[in-house]
GUTORMAR-407267 format. One record per residue: x, y negated, z of N, C-alpha, C, O in turn. Coordinates in steps of 0.2 Angstrom, whole numbers, plus 5000, padded with zeros to 4 digits. Each point is the difference from the previous one (the first is absolute). Layout:
REM residues N
ATOM  n.c1  n.c2  n.c3  ca.c1  ca.c2  ca.c3  c.c1  c.c2  c.c3  o.c1  o.c2  o.c3
ATOM     X     Y     Z      X      Y      Z     X     Y     Z     X     Y     Z
...
//
This chain:
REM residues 87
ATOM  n.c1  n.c2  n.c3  ca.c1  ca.c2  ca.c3  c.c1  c.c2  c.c3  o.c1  o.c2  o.c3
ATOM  4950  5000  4807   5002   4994   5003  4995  4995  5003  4994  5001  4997
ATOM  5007  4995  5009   4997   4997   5004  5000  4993  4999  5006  4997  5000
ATOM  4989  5000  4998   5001   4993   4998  4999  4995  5006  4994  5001  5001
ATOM  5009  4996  5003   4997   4993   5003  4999  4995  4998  5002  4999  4995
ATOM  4996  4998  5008   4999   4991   4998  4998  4995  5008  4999  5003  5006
ATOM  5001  4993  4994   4997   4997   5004  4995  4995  4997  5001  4998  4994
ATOM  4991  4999  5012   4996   4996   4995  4999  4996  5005  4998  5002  5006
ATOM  5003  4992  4994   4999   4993   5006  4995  4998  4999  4999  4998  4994
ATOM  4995  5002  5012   4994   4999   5001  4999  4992  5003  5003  4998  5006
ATOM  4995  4998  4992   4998   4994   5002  4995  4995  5000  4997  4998  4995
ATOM  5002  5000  5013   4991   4999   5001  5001  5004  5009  5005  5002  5003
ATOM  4990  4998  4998   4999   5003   5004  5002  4996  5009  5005  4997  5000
ATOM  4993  5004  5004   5000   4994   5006  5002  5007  5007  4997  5004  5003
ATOM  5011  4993  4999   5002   5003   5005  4994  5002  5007  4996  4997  5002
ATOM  5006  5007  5000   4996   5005   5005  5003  4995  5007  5005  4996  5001
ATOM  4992  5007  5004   4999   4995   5008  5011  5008  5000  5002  5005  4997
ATOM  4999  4992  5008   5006   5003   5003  4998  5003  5006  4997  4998  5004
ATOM  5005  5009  4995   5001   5006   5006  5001  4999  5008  5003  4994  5001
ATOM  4995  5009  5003   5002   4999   5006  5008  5005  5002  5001  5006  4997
ATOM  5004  4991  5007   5006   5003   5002  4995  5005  5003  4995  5000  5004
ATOM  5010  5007  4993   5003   5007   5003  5003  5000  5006  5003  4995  5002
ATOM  4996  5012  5000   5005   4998   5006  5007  5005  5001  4999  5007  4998
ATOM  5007  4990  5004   5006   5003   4997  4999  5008  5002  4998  5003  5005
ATOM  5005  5000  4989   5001   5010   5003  5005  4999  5001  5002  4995  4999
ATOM  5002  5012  5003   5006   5000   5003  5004  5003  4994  4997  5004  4996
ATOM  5009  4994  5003   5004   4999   4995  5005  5006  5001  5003  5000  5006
ATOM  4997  5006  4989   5006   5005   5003  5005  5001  4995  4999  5000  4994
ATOM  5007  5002  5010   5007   4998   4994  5002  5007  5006  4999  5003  5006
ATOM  5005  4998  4986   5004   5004   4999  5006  5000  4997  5000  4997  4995
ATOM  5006  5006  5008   5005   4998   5000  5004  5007  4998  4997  5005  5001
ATOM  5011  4994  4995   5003   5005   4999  5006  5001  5001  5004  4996  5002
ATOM  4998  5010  4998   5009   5000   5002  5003  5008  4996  4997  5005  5002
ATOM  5007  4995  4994   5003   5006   5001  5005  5000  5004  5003  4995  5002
ATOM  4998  5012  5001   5005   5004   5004  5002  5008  4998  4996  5003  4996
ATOM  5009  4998  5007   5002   5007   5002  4996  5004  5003  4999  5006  4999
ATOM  4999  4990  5007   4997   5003   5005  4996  4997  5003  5003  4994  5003
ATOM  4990  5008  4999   4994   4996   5002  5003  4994  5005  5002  5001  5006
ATOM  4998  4995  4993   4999   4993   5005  4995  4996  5003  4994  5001  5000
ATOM  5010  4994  5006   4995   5001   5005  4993  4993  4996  5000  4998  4994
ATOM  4995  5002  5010   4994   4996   4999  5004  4995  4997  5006  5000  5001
ATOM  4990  4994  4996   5001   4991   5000  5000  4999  5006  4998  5003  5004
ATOM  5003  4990  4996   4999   4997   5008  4997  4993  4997  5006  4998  4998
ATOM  4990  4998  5001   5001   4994   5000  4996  4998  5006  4994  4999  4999
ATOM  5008  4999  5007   4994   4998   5006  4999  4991  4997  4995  4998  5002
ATOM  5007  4997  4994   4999   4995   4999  4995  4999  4993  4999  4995  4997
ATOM  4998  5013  5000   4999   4997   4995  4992  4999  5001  4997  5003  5004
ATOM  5001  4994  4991   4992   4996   5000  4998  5004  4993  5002  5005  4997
ATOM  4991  4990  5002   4994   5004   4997  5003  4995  4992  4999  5002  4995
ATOM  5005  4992  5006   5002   4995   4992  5006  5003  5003  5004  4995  4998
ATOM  4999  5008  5004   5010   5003   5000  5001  5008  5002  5004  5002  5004
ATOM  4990  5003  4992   5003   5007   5005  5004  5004  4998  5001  5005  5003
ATOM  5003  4994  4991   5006   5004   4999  5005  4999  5005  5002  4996  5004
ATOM  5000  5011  4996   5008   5000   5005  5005  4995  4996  5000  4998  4994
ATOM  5003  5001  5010   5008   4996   4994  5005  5007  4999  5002  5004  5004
ATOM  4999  4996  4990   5004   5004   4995  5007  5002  5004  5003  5005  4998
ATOM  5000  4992  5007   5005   4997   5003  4999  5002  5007  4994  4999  5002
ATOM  5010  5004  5003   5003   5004   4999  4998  5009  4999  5003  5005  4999
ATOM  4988  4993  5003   4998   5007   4998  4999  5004  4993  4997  5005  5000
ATOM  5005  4992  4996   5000   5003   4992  4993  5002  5000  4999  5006  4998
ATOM  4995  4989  5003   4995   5002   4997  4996  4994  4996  5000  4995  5002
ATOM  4997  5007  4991   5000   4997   4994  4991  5000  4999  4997  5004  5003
ATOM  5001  4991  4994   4995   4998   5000  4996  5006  4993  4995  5002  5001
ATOM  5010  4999  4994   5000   5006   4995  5005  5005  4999  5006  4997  5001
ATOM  4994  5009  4998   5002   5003   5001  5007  5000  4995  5000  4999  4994
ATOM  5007  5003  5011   5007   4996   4997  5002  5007  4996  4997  5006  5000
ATOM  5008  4990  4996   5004   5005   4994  5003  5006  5005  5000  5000  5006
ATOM  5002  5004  4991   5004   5007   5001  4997  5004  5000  4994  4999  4999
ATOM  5009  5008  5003   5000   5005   5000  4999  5006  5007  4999  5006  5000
ATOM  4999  4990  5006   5000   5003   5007  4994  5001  5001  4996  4998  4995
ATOM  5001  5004  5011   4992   5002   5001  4998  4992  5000  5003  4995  5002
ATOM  4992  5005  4995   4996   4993   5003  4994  5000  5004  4995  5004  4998
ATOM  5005  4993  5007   4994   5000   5006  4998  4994  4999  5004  4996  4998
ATOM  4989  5003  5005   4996   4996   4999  4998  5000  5007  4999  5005  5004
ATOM  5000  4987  4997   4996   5000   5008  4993  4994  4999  5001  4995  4996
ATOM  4995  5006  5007   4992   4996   5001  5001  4996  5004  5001  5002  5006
ATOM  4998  4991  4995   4997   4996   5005  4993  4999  4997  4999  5000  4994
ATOM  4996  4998  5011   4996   4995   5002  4999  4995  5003  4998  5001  5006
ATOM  5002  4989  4991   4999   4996   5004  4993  4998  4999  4996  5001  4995
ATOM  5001  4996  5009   4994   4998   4999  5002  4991  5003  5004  4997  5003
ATOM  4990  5002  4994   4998   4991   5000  5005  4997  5006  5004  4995  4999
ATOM  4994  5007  5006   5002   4999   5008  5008  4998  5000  5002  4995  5003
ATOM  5002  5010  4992   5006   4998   5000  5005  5006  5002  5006  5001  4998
ATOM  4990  5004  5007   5005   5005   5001  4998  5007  4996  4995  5002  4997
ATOM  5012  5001  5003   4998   5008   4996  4994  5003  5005  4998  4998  5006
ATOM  4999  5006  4989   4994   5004   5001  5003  5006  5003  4999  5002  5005
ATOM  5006  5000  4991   5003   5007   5002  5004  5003  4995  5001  4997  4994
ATOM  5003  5009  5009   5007   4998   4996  4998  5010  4998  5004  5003  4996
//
């Protein structure tokens, strides 16, 4: 058996703050089952802080939904700028 604990250290004098990174491109991935392969996503409105498809009307899920059918998965790419990288 593995014991933890925790030990609070106190004393010591905060360090100077980091310089900002610069944003990478954020990639989502999205799901859907079907019967039979379906077409791509489509979101032309989505961004780099909004790139999921809406779940509505094209039945594509942020995680991969309940049932029993094939489940396919599709890739975006948004980067900082705002538009998909590539689908």
């Amino acid at each position: 058996m593995v014991s933890e604990g925790v030990t609070s250290v106190v004393g010591g004098n905060d360090g100077d703050n980091g310089t900002s990174g610069q944003g990478g491109p954020y990639v989502s991935y999205v799901f859907r089952r079907a019967a039979s392969v379906p077409s791509t996503p489509t979101n032309p409105a989505g961004t780099y802080a909004a790139p999921v498809p809406p779940a509505t009307p094209a039945q594509w899920y942020d995680g991969p939904p309940a049932g029993t059918a094939a489940l396919y998965m599709s890739k975006n790419i948004y980067t900082v700028s705002g538009g998909p990288g590539s689908t």
